[in-house]
C-alpha positions in Angstrom: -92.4 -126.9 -76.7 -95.0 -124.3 -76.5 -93.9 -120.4 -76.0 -94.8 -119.5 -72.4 -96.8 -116.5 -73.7 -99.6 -119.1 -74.7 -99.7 -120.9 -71.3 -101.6 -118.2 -69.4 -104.5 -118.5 -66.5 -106.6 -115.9 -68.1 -109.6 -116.7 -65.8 -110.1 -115.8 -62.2 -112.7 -117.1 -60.1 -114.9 -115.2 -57.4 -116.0 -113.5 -55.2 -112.8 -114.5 -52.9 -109.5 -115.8 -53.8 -109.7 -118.5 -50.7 -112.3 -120.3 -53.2 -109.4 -120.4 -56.0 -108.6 -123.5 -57.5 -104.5 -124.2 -58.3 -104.2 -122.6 -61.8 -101.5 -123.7 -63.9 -99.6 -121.5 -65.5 -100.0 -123.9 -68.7 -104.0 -123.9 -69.3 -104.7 -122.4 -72.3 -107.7 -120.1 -72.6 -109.0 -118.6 -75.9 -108.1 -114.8 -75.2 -104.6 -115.8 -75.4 -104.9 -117.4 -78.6 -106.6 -114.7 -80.4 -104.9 -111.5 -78.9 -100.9 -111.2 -78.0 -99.2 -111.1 -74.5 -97.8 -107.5 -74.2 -94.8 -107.0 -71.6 -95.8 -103.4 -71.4 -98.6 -101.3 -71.6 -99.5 -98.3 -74.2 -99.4 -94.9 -72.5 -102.4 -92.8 -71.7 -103.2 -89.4 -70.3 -105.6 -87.0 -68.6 -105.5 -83.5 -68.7 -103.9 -81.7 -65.7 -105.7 -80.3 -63.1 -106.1 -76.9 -64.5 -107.6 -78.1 -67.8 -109.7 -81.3 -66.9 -112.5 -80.6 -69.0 -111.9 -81.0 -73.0 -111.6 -78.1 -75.2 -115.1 -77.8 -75.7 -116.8 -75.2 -74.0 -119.6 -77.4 -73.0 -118.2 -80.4 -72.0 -120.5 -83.9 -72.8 -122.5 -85.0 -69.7 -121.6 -88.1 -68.0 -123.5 -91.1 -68.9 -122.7 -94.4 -66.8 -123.6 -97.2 -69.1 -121.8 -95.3 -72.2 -118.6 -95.1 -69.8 -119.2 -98.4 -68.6 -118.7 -100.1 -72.0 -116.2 -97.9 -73.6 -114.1 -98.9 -70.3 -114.9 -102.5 -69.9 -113.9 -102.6 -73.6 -110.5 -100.9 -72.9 -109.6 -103.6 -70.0 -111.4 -106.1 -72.5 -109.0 -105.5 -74.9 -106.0 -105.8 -73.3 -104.0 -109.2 -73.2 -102.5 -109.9 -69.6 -99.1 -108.5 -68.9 -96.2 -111.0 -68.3 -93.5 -109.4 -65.8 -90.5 -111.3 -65.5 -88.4 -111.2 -62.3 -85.5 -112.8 -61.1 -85.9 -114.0 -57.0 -82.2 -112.3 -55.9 -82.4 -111.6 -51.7 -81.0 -108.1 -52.4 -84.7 -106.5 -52.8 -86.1 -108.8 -49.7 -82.9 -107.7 -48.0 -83.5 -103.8 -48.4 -87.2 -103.8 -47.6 -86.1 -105.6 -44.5 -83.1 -102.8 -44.0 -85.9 -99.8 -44.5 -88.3 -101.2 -41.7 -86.1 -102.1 -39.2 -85.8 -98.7 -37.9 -89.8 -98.6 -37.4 -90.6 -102.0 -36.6 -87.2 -104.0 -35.1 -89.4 -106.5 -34.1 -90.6 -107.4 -37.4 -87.6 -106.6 -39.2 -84.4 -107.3 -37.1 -81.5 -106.4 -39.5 -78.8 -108.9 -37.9 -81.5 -111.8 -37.4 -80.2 -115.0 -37.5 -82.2 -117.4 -39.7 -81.7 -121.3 -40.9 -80.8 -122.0 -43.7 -84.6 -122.2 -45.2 -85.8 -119.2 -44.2 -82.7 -117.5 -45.6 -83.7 -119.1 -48.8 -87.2 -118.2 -49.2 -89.2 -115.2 -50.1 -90.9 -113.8 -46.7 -94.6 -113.4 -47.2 -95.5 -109.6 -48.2 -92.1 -109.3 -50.0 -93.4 -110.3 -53.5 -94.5 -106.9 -53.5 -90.7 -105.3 -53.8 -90.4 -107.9 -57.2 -92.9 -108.1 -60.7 -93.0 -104.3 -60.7 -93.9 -101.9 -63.5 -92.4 -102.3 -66.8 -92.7 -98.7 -68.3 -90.5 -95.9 -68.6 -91.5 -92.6 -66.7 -92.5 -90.5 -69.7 -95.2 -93.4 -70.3 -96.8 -93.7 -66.7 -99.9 -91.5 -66.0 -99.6 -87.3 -64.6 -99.9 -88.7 -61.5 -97.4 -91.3 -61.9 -99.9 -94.1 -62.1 -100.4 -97.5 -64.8 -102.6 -96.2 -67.2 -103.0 -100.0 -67.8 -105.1 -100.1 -64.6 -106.8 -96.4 -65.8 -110.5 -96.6 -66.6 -110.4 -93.3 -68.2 -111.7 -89.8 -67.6 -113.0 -87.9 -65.7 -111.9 -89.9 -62.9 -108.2 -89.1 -62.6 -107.9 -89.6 -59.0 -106.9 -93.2 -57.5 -106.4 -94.8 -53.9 -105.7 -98.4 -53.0 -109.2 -99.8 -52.0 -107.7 -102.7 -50.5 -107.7 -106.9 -51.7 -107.0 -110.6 -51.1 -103.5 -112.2 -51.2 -103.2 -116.1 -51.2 -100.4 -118.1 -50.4 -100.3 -122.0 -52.0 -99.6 -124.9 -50.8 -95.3 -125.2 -52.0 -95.8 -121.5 -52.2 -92.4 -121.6 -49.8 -90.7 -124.0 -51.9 -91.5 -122.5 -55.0 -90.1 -118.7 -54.3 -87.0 -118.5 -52.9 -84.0 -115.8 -53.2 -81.3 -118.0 -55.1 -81.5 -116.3 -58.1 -84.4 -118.2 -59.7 -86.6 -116.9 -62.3 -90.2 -116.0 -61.5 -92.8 -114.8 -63.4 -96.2 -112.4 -62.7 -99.1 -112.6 -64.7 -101.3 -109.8 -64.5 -104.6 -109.0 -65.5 -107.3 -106.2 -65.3 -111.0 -106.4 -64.2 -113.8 -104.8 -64.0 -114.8 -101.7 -63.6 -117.5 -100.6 -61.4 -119.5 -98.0 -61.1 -120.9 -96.8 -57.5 -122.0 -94.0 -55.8 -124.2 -90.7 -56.3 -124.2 -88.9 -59.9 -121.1 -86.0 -59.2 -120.0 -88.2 -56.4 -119.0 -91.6 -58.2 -116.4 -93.8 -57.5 -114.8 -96.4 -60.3 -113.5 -99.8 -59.0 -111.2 -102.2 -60.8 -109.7 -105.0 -59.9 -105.9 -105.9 -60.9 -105.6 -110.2 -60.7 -102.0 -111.0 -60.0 -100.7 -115.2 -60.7 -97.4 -115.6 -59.4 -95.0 -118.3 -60.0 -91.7 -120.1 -61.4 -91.2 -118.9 -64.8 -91.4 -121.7 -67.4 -93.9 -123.5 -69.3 -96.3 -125.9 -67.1 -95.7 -124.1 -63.9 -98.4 -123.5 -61.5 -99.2 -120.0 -59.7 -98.2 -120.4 -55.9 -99.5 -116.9 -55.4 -102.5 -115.1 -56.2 -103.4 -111.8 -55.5 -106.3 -109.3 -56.0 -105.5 -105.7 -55.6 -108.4 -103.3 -55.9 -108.3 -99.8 -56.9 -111.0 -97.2 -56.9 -110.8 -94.1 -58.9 -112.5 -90.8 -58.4 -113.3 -87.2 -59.9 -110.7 -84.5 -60.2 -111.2 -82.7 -56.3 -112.8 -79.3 -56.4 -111.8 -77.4 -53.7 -110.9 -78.4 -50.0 -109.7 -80.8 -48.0 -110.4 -84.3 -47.8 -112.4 -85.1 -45.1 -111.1 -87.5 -42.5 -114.8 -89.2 -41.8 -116.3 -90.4 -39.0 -113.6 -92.0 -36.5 -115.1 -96.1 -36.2 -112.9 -98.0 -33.4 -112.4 -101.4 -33.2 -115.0 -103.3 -30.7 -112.7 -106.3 -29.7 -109.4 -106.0 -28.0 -106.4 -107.1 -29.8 -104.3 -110.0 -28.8 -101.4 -108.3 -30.6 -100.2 -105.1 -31.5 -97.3 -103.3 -32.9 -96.8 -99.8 -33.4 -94.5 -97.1 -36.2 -94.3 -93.6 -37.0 -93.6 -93.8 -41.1 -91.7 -91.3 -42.0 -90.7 -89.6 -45.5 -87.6 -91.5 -45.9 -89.5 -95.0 -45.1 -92.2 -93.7 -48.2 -89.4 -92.6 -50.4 -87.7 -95.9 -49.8 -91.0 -98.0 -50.3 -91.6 -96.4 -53.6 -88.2 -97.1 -54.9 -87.8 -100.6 -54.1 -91.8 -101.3 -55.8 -91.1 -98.6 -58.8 -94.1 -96.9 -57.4 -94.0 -93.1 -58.5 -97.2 -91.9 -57.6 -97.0 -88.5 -56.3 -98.7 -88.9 -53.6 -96.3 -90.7 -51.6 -93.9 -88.6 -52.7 -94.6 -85.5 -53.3 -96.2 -83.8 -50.4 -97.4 -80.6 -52.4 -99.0 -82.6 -54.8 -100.9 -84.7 -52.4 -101.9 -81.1 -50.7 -102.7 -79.1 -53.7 -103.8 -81.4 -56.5 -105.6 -84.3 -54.0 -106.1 -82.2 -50.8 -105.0 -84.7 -48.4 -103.2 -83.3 -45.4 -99.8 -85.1 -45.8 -98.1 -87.7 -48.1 -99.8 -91.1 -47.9 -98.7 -94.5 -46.4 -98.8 -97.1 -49.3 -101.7 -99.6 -49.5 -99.4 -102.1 -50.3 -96.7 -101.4 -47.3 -99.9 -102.1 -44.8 -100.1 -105.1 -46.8 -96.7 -106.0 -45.9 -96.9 -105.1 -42.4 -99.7 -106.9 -41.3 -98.4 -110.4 -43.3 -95.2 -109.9 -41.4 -97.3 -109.0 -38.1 -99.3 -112.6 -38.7 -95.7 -114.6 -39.2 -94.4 -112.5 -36.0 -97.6 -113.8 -34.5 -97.3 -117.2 -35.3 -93.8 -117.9 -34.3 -95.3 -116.7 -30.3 -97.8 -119.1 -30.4 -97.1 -122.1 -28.3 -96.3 -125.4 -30.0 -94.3 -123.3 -32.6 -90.6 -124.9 -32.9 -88.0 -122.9 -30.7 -85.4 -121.2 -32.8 -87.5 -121.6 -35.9 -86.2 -124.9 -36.8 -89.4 -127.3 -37.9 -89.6 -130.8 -37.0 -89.1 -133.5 -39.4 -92.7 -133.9 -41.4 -94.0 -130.7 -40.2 -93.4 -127.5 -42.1 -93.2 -123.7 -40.8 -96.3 -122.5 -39.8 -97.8 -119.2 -42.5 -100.1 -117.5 -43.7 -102.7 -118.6 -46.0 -104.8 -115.8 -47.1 -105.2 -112.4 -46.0 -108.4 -109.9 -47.3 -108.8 -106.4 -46.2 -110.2 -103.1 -46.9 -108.6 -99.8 -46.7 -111.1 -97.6 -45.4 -109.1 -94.4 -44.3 -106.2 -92.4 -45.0 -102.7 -93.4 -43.0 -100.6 -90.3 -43.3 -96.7 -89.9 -42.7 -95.3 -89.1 -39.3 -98.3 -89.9 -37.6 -98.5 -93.1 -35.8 -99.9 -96.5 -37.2 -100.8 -99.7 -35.0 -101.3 -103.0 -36.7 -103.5 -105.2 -34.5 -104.1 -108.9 -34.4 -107.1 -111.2 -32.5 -107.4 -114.6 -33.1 -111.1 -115.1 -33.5 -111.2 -119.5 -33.1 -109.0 -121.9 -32.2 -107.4 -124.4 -33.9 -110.1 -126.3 -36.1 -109.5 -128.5 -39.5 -105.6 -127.4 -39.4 -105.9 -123.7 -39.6 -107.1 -120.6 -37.9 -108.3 -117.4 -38.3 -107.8 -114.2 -37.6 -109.2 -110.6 -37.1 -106.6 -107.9 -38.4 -107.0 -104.1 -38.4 -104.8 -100.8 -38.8 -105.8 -97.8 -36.3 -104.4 -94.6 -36.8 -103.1 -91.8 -34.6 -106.7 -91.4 -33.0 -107.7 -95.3 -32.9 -110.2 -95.4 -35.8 -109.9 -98.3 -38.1 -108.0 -97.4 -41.2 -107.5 -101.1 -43.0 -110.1 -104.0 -41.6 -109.1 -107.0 -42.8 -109.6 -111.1 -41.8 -106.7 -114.0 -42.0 -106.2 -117.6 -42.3 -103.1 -119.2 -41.3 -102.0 -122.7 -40.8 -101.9 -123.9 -37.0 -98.7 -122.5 -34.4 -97.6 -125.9 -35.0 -96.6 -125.7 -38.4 -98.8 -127.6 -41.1 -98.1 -131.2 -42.2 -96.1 -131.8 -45.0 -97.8 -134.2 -47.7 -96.9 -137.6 -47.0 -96.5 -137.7 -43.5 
């Protein structure tokens, strides 16, 4: 039997994850025969915001193609990342337990639930299992994966946004008994945009997830894009132009997220980057206003918003029991964008428009986060199967 560090997808198609093919979790590309799987990554660091530049006293001028290479060459180098996980409902449970405060609605506590959605891994919750696999003293100043670092001078990151699909058996595949589960992660890119003094860096971290084991298939896929900027000189950052959404939304639900709800986000992810945590470091070293919501907890709010959705819709099975032949209605692939700051204690509304009906079993979906003053913050676009719940093959 082949070790399951050699049976890796190491090759992601693009531009969107909805055009993905099934990749097993057995194909067997080159760049895992020639370089091994690491379950960690090697530490890195930047200087601190009061020494940025190197020692020299005339620092070496920024050249874009030179930085370019020397970065693809870092992520080049670097064999994907198994992160092994073990699919126990306490995790689930607790991310449940810190939004049900904020959103009851979404996240009743006491809920009653059959037996199969007990039993399998709500969509968004992924995100609270696979986390990082380093120790503190390894992770980056600002708490970061210097795994997904593309190197100086751009020691600022923000979640740009991403794709998340779900597979067909995705449902059958993860659930909380205990199971083991494995992430496979990989890192893209970068790219370079913007004016010189003013650049941005984006790369892309690819995500397979799936039963551990050798010949399993990834039931999950996942992009999640991060863009990295210059250390800030001076000031605030600016909150931009206010853009409000031009249709009006068929559903919406509203929260206030408060310190404790970021506090208990980045424990349950292992997510120590300071500026969810650390308001005088998001101030003083990043200039935002206030502590920032986490990209990935809008992720998880507007999957759950979209289930929530669903489950309204008529045809959906009372009391969430599914006919015979005819399984629980989900999503199937969510993309956004995050294209402003959300900030703690000030209020968040996740809205939802269905932009079709019904057509070749699925339907789609406008989704978009406004903040306090009703500009767009996260603009994104879902598929999901039909209210009715989606066939199950044979029937």
């Amino acid at each position: 039997m082949r070790p399951l560090i050699a049976s890796l997808p190491l090759r992601w198609h693009r531009p969107h994850l909805t055009k993905l093919t099934r990749l097993p979790l057995a194909c067997i590309k080159a760049k895992a025969k020639t370089k091994p799987i690491q379950l960690i990554h090697h530490t890195a660091s930047y200087s601190s915001s009061s020494s940025s530049s190197s020692s020299s006293s005339t620092p070496t001028p920024f050249n874009p193609q030179t930085y370019l290479h020397t970065a693809r060459q870092k992520f080049a180098s670097q064999p994907p990342t198994l992160i092994h996980d073990t699919l126990s409902p306490t995790p689930s449970h607790l991310l449940t337990l810190s939004l049900a405060d904020h959103v009851p609605a979404l996240f009743p506590p006491e809920q009653e639930r059959t037996q199969k959605q007990e039993r399998t891994l709500p969509q968004g919750h992924h995100l609270v299992y696979f986390p990082l696999q380093l120790p503190p003293s390894q992770l980056m100043p600002d708490g970061t994966d210097p795994a997904h670092w593309p190197g100086a001078p751009f020691v600022r990151r923000m979640w740009a946004g991403g794709e998340v699909v779900f597979r067909e058996g995705w449902d059958r595949d993860l659930c909380l008994d205990g199971r083991a589960a494995l992430c496979v992660e990989e890192v893209d890119g970068p790219v370079l945009k913007g004016v010189e003094g003013d650049e941005k860096v984006f790369v892309e971290v690819r995500r397979g997830y799936g039963l551990g084991g050798v010949g399993r298939e990834v039931v999950v896929e996942e992009v999640r894009r991060l863009v990295f900027m210059r250390e800030r000189v001076g000031g605030v950052v600016e909150g931009g132009r206010v853009v409000r959404a031009h249709a009006t939304p068929e559903f919406t639900i509203s929260l206030r997220p408060d310190a404790t709800l970021l506090f208990h986000f980045s424990a349950l992810t292992y997510n120590a980057h300071s500026i969810h945590i650390d308001p005088d470091y998001a101030r003083n070293q990043e200039g935002y206003k206030g502590l920032l919501v986490h990209g990935p907890l809008t992720l998880v709010l507007m999957l759950s918003a979209l289930r929530a959705c669903l489950a309204k819709l008529p045809g959906q099975p009372s009391a969430g029991i599914s006919p015979e032949g005819q399984s629980m209605p989900y999503v199937k692939s969510l993309s956004y964008r995050n294209l402003a700051p959300l900030y703690v204690n000030e209020e968040m509304k996740v809205c939802l428009r269905r932009i079709n009906t019904e057509e070749a079993g699925q339907l789609r979906w406008d989704v978009w986060i406004e903040g306090p003053e009703g500009g767009i913050a996260v603009k994104g676009s879902a598929i999901t199967t039909p209210a009715g719940g989606a066939p199950k093959p044979g029937h």
